[in-house]
C-alpha positions as CSV (number, residue, x, y, z in Angstrom):
1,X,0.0,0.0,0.0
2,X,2.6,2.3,0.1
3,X,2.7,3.1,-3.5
4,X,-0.5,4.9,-3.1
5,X,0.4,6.8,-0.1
6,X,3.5,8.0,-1.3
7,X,1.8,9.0,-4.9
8,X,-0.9,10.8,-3.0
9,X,1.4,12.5,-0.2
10,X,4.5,13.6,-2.1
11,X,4.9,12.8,-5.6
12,X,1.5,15.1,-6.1
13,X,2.9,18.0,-4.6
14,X,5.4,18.6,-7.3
15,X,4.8,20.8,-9.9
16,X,6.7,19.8,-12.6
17,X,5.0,16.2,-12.9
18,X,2.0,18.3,-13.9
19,X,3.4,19.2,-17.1
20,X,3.4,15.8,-18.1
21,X,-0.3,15.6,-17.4
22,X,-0.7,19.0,-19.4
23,X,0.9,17.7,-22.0
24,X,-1.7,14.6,-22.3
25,X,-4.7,16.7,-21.7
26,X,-3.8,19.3,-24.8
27,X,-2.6,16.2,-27.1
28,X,-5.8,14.3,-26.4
29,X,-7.8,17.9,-27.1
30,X,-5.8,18.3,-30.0
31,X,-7.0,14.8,-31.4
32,X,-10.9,14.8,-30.7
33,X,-11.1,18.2,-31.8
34,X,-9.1,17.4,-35.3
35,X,-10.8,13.9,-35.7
36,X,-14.6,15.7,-35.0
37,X,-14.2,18.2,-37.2
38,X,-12.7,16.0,-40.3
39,X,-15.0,13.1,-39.5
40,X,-18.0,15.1,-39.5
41,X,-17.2,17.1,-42.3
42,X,-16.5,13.3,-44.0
43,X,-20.4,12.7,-42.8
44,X,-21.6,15.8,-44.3
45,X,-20.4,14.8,-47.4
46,X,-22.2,11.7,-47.4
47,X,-25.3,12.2,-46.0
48,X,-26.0,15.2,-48.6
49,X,-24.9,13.2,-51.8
50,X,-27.0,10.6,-50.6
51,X,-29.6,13.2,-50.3
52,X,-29.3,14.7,-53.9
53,X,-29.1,11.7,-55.6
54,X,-30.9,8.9,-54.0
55,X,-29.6,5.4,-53.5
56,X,-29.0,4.8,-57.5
57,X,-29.1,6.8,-60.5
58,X,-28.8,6.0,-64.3
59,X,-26.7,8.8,-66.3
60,X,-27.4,9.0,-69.7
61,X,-25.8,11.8,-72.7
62,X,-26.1,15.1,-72.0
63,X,-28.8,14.7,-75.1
64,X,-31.5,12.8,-73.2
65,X,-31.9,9.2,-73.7
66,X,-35.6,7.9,-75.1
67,X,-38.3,5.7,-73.5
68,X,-37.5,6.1,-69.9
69,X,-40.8,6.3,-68.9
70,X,-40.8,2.1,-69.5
71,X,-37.3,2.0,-67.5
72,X,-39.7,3.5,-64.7
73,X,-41.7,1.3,-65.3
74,X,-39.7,-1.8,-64.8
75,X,-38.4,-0.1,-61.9
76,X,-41.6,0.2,-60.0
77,X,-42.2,-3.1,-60.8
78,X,-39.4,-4.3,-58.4
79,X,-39.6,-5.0,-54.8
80,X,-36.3,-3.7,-53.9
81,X,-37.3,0.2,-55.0
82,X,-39.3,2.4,-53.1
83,X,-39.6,5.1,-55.6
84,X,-38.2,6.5,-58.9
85,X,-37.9,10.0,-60.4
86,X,-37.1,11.2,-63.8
87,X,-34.2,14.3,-64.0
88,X,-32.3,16.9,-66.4
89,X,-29.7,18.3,-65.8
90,X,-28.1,21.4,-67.8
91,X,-26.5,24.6,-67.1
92,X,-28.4,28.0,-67.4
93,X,-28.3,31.5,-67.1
94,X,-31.0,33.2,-64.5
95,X,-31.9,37.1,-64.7
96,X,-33.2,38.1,-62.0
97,X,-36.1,40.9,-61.0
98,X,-33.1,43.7,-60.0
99,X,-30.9,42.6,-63.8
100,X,-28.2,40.2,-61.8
101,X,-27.6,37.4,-64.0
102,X,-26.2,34.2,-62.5
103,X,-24.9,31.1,-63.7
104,X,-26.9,28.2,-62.6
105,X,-27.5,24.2,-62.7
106,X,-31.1,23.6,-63.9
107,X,-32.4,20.5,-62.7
108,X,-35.6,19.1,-64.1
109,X,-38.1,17.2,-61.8
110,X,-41.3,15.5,-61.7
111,X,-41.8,17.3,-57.9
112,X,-43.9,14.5,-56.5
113,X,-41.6,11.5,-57.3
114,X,-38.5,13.1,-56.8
115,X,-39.4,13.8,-53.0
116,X,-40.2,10.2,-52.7
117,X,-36.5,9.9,-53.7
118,X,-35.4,12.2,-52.0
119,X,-36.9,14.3,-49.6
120,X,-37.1,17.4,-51.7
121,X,-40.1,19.1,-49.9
122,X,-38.2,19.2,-46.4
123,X,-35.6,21.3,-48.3
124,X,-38.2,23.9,-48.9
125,X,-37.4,27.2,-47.0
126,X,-40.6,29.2,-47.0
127,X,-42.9,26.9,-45.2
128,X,-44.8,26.2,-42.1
129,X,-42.5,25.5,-39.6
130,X,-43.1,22.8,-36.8
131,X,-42.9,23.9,-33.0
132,X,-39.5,21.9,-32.8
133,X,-38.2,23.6,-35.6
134,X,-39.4,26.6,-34.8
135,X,-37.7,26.8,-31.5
136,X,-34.3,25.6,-33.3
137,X,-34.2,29.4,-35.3
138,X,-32.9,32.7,-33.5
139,X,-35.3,34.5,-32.1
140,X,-35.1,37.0,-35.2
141,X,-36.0,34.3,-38.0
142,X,-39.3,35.7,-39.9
143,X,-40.4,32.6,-40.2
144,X,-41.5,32.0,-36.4
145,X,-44.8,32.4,-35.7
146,X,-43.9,33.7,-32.0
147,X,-41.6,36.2,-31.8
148,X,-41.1,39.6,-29.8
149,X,-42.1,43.2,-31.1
150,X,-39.9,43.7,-33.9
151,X,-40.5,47.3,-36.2
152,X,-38.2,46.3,-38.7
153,X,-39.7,42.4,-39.4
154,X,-43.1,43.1,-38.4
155,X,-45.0,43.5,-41.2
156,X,-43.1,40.8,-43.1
157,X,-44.2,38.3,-40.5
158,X,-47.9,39.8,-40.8
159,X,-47.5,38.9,-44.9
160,X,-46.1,35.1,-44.3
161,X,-48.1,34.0,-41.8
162,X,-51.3,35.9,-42.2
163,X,-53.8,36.5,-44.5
164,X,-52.4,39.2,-48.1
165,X,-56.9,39.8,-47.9
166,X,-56.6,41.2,-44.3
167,X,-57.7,45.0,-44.3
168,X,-54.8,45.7,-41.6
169,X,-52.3,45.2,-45.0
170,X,-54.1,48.1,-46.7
171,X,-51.7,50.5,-44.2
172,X,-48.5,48.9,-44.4
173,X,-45.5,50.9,-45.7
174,X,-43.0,50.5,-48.7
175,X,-41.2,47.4,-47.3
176,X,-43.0,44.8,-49.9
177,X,-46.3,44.4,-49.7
178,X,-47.6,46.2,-52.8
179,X,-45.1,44.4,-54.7
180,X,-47.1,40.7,-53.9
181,X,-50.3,43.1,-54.2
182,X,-50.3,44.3,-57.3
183,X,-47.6,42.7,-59.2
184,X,-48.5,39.2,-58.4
185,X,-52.7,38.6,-58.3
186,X,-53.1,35.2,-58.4
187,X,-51.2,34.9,-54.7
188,X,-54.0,36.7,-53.5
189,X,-55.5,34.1,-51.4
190,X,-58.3,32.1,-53.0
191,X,-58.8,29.2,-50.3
192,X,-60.1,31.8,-47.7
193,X,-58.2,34.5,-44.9
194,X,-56.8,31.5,-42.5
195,X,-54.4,30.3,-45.6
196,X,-51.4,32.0,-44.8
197,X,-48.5,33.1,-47.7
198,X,-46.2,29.9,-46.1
199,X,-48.6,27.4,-46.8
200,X,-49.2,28.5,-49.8
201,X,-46.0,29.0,-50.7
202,X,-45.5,25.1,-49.8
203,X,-48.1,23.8,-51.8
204,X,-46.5,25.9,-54.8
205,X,-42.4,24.5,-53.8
206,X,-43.8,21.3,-53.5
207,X,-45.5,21.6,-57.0
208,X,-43.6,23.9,-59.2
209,X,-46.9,25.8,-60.1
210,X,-48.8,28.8,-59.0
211,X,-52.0,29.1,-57.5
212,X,-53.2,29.3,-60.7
213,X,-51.5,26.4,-62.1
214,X,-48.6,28.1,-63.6
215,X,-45.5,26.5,-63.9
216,X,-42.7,28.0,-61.3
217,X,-39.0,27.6,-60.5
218,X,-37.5,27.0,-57.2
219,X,-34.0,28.4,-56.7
220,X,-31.9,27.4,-53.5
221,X,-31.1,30.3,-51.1
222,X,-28.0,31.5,-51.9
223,X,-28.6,31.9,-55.8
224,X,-29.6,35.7,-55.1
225,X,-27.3,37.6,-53.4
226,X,-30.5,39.5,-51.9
227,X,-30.2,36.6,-49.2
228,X,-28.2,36.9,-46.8
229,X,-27.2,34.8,-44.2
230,X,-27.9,35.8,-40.5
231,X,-27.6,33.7,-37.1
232,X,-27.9,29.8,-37.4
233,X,-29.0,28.6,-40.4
234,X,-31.7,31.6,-41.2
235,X,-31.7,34.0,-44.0
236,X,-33.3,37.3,-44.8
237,X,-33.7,39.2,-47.5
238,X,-32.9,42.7,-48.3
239,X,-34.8,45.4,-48.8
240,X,-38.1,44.4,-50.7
241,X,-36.3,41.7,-52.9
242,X,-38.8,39.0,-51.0
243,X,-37.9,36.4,-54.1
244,X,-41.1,33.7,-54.1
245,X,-43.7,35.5,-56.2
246,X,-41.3,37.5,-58.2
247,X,-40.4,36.5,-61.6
248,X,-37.8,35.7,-63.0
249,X,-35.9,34.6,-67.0
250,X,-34.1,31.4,-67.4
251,X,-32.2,30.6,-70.3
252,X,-31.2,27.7,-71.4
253,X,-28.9,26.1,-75.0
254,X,-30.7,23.3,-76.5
255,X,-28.0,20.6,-78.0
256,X,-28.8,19.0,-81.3
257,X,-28.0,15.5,-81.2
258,X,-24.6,15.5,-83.1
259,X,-23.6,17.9,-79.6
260,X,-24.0,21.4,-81.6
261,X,-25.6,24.1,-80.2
262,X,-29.1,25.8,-81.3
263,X,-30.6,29.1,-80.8
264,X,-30.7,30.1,-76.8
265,X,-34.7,29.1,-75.4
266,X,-35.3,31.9,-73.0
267,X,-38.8,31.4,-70.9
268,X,-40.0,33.9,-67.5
269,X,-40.9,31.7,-64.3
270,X,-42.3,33.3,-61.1
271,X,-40.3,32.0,-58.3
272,X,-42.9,29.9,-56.4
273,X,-40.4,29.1,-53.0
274,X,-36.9,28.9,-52.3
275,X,-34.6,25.5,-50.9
276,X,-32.0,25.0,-48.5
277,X,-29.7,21.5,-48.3
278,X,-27.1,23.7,-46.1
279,X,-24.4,23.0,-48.9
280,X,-23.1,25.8,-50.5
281,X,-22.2,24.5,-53.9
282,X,-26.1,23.6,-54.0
283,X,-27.7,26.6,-52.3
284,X,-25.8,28.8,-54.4
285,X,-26.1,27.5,-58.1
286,X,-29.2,24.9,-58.6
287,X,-32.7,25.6,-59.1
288,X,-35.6,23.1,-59.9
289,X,-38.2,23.7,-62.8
290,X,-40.9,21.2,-64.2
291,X,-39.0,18.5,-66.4
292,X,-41.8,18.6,-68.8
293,X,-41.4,22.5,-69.0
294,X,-37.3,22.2,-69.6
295,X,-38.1,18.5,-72.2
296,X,-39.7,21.6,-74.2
297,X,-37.1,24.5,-73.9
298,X,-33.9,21.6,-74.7
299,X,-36.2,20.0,-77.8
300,X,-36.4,16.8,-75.7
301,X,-40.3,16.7,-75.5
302,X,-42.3,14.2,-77.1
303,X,-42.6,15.3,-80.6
304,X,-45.4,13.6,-83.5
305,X,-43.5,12.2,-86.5
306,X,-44.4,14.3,-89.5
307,X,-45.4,12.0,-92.6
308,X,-43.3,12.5,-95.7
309,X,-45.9,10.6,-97.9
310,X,-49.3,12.1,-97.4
311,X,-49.7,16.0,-97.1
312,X,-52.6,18.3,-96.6
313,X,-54.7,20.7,-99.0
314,X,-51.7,23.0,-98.5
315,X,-49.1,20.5,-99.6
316,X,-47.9,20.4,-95.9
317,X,-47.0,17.4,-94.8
318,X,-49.4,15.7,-92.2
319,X,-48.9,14.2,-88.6
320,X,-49.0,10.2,-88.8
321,X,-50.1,9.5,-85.2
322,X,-46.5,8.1,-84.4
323,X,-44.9,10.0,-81.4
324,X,-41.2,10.0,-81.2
325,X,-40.5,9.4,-77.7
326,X,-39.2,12.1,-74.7
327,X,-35.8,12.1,-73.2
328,X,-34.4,12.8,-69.7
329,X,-30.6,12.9,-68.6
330,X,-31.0,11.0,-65.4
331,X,-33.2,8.7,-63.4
332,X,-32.7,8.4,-59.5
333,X,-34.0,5.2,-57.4
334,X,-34.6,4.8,-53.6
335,X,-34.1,2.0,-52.6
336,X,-36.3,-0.1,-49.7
337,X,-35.3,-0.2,-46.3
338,X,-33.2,-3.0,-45.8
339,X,-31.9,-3.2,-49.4
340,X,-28.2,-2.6,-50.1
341,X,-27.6,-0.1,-52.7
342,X,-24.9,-2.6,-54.5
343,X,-27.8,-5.1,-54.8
344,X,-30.5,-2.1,-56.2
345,X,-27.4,-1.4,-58.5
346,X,-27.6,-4.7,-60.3
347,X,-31.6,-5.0,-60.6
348,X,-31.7,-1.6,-61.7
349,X,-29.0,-2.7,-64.7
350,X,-31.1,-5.4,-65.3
351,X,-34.2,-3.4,-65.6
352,X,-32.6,-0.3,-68.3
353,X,-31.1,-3.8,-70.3
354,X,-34.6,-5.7,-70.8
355,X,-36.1,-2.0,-71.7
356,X,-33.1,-1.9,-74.3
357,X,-33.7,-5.0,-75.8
358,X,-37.2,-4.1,-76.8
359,X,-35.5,-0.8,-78.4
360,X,-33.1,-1.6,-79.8
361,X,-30.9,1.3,-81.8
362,X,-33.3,3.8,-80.2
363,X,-31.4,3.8,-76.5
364,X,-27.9,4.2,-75.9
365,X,-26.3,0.6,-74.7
366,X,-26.2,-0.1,-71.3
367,X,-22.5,0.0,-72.0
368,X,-22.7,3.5,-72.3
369,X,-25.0,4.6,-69.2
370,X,-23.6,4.9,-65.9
371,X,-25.9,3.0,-63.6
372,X,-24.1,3.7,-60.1
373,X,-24.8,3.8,-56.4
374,X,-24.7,6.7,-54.6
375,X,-21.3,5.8,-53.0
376,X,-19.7,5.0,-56.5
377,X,-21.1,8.6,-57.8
378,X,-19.2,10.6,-55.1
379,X,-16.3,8.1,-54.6
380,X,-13.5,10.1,-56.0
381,X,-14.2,13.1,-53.6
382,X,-14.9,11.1,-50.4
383,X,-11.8,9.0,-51.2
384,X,-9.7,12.6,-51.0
385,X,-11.9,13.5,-48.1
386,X,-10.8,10.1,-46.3
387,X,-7.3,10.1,-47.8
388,X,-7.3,14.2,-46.4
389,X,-8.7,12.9,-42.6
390,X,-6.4,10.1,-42.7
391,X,-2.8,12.1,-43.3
392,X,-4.3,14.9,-41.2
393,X,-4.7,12.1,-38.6
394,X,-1.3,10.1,-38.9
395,X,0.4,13.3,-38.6
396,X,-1.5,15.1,-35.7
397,X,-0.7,11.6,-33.9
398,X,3.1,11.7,-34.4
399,X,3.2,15.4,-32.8
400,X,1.1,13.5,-29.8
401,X,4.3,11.4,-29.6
402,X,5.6,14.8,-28.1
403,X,3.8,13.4,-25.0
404,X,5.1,10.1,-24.6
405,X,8.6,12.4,-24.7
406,X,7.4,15.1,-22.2
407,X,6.5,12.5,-20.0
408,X,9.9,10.5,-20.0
409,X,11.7,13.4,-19.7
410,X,10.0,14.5,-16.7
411,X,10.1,10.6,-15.1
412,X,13.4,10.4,-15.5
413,X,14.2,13.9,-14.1
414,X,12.0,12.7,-11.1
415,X,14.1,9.2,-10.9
416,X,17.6,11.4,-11.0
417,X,15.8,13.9,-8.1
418,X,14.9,10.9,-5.6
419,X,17.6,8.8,-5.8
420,X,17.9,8.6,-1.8
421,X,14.7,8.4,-1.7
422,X,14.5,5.1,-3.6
423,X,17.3,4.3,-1.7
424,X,15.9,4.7,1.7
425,X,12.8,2.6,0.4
426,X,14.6,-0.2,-1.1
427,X,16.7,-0.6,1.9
428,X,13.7,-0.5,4.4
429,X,12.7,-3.9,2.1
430,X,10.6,-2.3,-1.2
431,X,10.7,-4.8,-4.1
432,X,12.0,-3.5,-7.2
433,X,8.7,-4.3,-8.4
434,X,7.1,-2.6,-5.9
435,X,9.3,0.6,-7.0
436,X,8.4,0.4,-10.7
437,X,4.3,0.4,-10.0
438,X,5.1,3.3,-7.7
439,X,6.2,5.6,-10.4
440,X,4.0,3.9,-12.9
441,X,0.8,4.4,-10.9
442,X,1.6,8.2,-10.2
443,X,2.0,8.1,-14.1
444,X,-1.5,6.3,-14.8
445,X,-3.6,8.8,-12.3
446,X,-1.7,11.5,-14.2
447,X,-2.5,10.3,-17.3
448,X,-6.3,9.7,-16.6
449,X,-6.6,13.4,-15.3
450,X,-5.1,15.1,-18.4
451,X,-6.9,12.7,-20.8
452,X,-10.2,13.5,-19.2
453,X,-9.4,17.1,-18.8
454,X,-7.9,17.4,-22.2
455,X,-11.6,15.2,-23.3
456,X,-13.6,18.1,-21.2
457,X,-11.8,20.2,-22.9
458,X,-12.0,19.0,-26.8
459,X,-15.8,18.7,-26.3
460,X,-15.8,22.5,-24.6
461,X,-14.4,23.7,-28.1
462,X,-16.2,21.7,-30.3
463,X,-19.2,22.2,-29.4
464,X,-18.9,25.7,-29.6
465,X,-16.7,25.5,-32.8
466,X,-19.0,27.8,-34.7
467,X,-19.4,30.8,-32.5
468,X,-15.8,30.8,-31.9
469,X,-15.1,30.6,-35.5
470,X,-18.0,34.3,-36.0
471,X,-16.1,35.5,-33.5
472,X,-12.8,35.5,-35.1
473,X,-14.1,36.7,-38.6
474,X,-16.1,39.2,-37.1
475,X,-13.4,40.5,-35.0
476,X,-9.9,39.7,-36.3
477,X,-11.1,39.0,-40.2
478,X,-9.9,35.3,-39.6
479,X,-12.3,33.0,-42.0
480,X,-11.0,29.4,-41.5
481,X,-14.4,27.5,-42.8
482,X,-14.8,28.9,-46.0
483,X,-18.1,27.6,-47.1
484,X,-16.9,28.0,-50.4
485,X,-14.5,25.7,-50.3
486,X,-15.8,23.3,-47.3
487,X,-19.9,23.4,-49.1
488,X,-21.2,23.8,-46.0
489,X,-21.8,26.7,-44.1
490,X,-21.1,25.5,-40.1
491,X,-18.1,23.6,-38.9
492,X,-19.0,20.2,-38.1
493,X,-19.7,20.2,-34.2
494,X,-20.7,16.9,-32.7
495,X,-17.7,14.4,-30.5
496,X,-17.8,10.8,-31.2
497,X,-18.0,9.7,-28.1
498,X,-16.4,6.1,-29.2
499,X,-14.0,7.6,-30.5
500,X,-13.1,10.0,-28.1
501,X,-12.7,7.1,-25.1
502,X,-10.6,5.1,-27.8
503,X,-8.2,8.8,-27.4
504,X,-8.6,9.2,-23.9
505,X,-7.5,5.3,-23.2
506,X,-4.7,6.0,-25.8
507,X,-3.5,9.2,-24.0
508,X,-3.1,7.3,-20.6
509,X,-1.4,4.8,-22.2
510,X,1.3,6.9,-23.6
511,X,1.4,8.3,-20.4
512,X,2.2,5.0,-18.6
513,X,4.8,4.2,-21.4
514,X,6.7,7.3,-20.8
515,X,6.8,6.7,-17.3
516,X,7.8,3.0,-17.9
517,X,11.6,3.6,-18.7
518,X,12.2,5.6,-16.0
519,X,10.5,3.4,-13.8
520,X,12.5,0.5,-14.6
521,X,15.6,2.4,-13.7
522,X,14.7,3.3,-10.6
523,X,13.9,-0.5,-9.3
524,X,16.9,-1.2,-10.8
525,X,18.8,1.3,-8.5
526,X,21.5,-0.4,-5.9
527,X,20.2,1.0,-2.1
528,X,24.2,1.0,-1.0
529,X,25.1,3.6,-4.5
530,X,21.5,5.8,-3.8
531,X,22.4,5.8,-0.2
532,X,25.5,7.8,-1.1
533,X,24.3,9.6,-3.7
534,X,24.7,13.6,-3.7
């Protein structure tokens, strides 16, 4: 027992031994915090390009391949797939209502299936919020149905969650309301005053149309620069440039099918909602439009064979009744729970071949899709992103080495210090073995203190990772998570907690080892020579 009651009643009152258990606790930080921030940066990744693209997608030309509305078919057909959803996918310019003009990706849905696939209709900005959700925005979001007098956001709360037929509207200022008034009619409410602008502007996101049945486009959030992002994940807009019910012109270059370029089809869409997927590289450059609406402005629409053999009273030539089929770029699949996207993969293959067989020269070969899951679509960047977390790793844990160092050093410095000591113990009948688990269980209680100090501490940082990160850019100009570069707009902030007791068990074991040399010296030391040393 006299290990313990010497480690308790004099080793612990030296000072310098707590540098070795410093140096544990800011290495073991160092770690979690590095491995949280990679690792859930790596989970980001995934969870949004699983989000996007669904479970398994067939990529066709850039032209559109024909008859896909059979591949759907055959897909629905199969137990393994919960749902499937027909794309396109082509660049675009967008003008919008104050002349900028941005670069975007048009994607081309069929709204209801593609939620199926993927969730699309969460994404949706300008909705009804649920009380949870609600409580989860700063206390400032316009979108809250409860909030505190606020001169400045007022009336813009009045206009989303009220009625645009309540008399009180008729005596708002300049800040928007005429603009939804008497620009844009049919959002007047026709379903009664208790419909408020959010829900209707759900029901329009969640269709791409208009009350009135018009087709509409869906931008994400950050494709105007009007938005602007303000505490947590909440935007809001400046001045009056309130986007859903404003219109907008989307232009587009239809490709023949040799891959040459015709005339530019431009067409005006009123901006029926807005979307957020909290990934910059989507928020900022993809909006959605009716796939039969961009079919027409590409020339990929179903189109009625002309006859070359009979003709009218004109001498025009005359429609045959035979339809040449439509074209998409891209179908996604979700698959059902319980199904492995490898296995969906191969039925899916199986399903665009037996379609191909029955059309023989009028679909490209199945050689020449890519049929992949959603893993094998964004395999190239998570393998950097692993690759990236990986070196990042290996080389944060050879700097924690500096540890196992710090703690030798300062072991052995103890050793040379209480040589007499050791001396007076051995010769009062201390086993050698008893001297080594005296120096290596004042090593293992300062090891368990700095990793769970230095744990306490990683989790302190982390968790706050994002205000500290405002605060620096807001005060020193310092902008370390570029959204830009990282796609997403908040530093990944959650602590594995597995992996945090794997680094916490590691840092007291590195702290045992360094004490272990110096340990072993001092059992080995003879009680006559320590006797007499000065």
């Amino acid at each position: 027992m006299y290990q313990a009651s010497l480690t308790s009643r004099y080793l612990l009152r030296k000072i310098i031994p707590l540098l070795a258990m410093l140096s544990v606790a800011l290495c073991t930080a160092m770690v979690i915090i590095v491995f949280s921030v990679m690792n859930g940066f790596l989970d980001l990744v995934t969870q949004a390009g699983r989000k996007l693209i669904g479970d398994v997608a067939i990529d066709g030309p850039v032209t559109g391949f024909a008859w896909y509305e059979e591949v759907l078919d055959e897909l629905r057909r199969l137990k393994t797939v919960e749902a499937a959803s027909p794309m396109i996918e082509t660049y675009g310019l967008l003008k919008m209502p104050y002349n900028q003009i941005a670069q975007v990706q048009v994607v081309g849905i069929d709204p209801e299936s593609y939620d199926a696939v993927t969730g699309y209709a969460s994404t949706l900005y300008w909705r009804p919020l649920t009380e949870a959700e609600a409580k989860r925005l700063p206390a400032g979001d316009i979108r809250r149905e409860q909030w505190e007098p606020d001169e400045s956001l007022l009336d813009w709360r009045r206009i989303l969650h009220g009625s645009l037929l309540d008399p009180e509207f008729e005596s708002l200022g300049p800040i928007g309301p005429e603009g939804l008034r008497n620009h844009t009619p049919e959002w007047q409410n026709p379903h009664g005053a208790n419909e408020s602008l959010l829900e209707r502007l759900k029901v329009a996101g969640r269709t791409l149309q208009t009350p009135a049945g018009s087709p509409g486009l869906v931008p994400g959030i950050r494709v105007s620069i009007v938005n602007e992002r303000v505490a947590g994940r909440s935007y809001d807009f400046r001045g009056t440039w309130f986007m859903p019910t404003r219109e907008v012109t989307l232009t587009v270059l239809p490709l023949t099918d040799e891959g040459g370029i015709r005339n530019p089809e431009s067409r005006v869409f009123p901006v029926v909602n807005e979307f957020a997927v909290e990934r910059y590289d989507v928020d900022s450059a993809y909006v959605f439009v009716p796939v039969d609406v961009v079919q027409k402005m590409l020339g990929m629409q179903p189109v009625r064979e002309l006859s070359t053999t009979e003709f009218d009273e004109f001498g025009d030539p005359v429609p045959t009744g035979r339809m040449t089929p439509g074209r998409v770029t891209r179908i996604v699949v979700k698959a059902r729970a319980g199904v492995a996207p490898v296995r969906l993969r191969e039925q899916v293959q199986e399903a665009y071949a037996s379609v191909f067989e029955r059309h023989v020269g009028a679909m490209p070969p199945p050689s020449q899709m890519n049929i992949r899951t959603w893993e094998e679509q964004i395999a190239l960047y998570i393998g950097a992103v692993k690759n990236e977390t990986a070196l990042v790793m290996t080389l944060f844990s050879i700097i924690s080495l500096v540890a196992v160092i710090l703690v030798l050093s300062i072991f052995w410095t103890v050793v040379q210090q209480k040589t007499r000591d050791i001396g007076i113990l051995r010769a009062v009948g201390a086993s050698r073995l008893g001297i080594t688990w005296l120096f290596l269980l004042y090593a293992l209680i300062l090891g368990i203190l700095g990793a769970a100090i230095g744990c306490g501490l990683a989790v302190l940082i982390v968790h706050n990772i994002n205000p500290i990160h405002h605060f620096l850019g807001e005060q020193f100009g310092i902008v370390i998570w570029d959204p830009k570069v990282y796609m997403f707009d908040e530093v990944p902030n959650d602590v594995n907690p597995v992996f945090a007791t794997m680094i916490m068990a590691a840092g007291v074991l590195f702290a045992v080892l360094g004490a272990l040399l110096p340990s072993v010296r001092a059992a080995l030391i003879d009680p006559v020579s320590a006797l007499r040393y000065e």
